[in-house]
N, C-alpha and C positions, 0 to 999 in steps of 0.2 A: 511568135510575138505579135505577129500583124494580127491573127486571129483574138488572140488575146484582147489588141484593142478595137480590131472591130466589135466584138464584144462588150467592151466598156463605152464605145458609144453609142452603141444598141439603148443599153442598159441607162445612161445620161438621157438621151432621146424620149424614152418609154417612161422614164421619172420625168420628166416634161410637160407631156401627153397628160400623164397622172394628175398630176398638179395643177394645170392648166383645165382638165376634168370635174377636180374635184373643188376648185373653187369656181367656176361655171353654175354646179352642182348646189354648192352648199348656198348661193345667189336664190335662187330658184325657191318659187310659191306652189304650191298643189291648192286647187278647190274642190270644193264638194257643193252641193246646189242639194236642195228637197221643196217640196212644198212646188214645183212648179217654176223654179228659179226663186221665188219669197224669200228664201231663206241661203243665203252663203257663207259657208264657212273658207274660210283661209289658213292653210299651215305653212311655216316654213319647212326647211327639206330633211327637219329632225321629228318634223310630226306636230313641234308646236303650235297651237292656237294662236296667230296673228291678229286675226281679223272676224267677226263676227255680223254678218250683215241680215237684220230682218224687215223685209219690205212691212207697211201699214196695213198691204192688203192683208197677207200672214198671221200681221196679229189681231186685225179685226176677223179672219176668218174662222181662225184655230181656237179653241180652246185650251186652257191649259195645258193640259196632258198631251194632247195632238201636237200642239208648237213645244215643247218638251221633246218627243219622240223625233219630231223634225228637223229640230237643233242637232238633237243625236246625230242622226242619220248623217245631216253636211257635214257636220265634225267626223263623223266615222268613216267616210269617204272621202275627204282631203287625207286624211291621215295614213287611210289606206293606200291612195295616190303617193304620199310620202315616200311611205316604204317600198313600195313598187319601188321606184327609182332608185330607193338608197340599195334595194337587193339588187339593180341591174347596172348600177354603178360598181359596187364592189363585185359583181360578175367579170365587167369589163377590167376593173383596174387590176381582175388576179391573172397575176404573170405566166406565164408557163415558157418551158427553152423554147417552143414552134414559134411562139408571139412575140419575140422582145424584138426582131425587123419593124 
């Protein structure tokens, strides 16, 4: 029995930790930068597009198609940045019997 509930407050504790992770987690901005810093993208911790910042120097520098690619690129690197985290969060939050101490 005492195993049992040592057990169950392993198990309370480690949904805690969880919880306490995963709203930390879900808080959290990822950026992306191109152009030299010109350009930053901003995502929340699902990948979404928050924030969108292009210096004057960026757009007096770039051309169409060049500030286009470069947009890209900050947004495809916050996003990237996103998902890193969401893959190393849900690394950490899976349980296994060795981890629930």
């Amino acid at each position: 029995m005492e195993d049992a509930q040592a057990r169950l407050e392993a198990l309370i504790a480690a949904a805690e930790r969880a919880e306490a992770r995963a709203e930390e987690w879900s808080a959290a901005e990822f950026s992306g930068r191109a152009d030299q810093g010109g350009i930053v993208a901003v995502t929340d911790a699902l990948g979404t597009l928050k924030r969108l910042e292009i210096s004057p120097r960026s757009r007096r520098r770039l051309d169409a198609t060049n500030l286009a690619a470069a947009i890209l690129a900050a947004i495809t690197t916050a996003e990237e940045a996103a998902a890193t985290s969401r893959t190393a969060l849900l690394a950490d939050l899976h349980l296994t019997p060795g981890r629930l101490a």
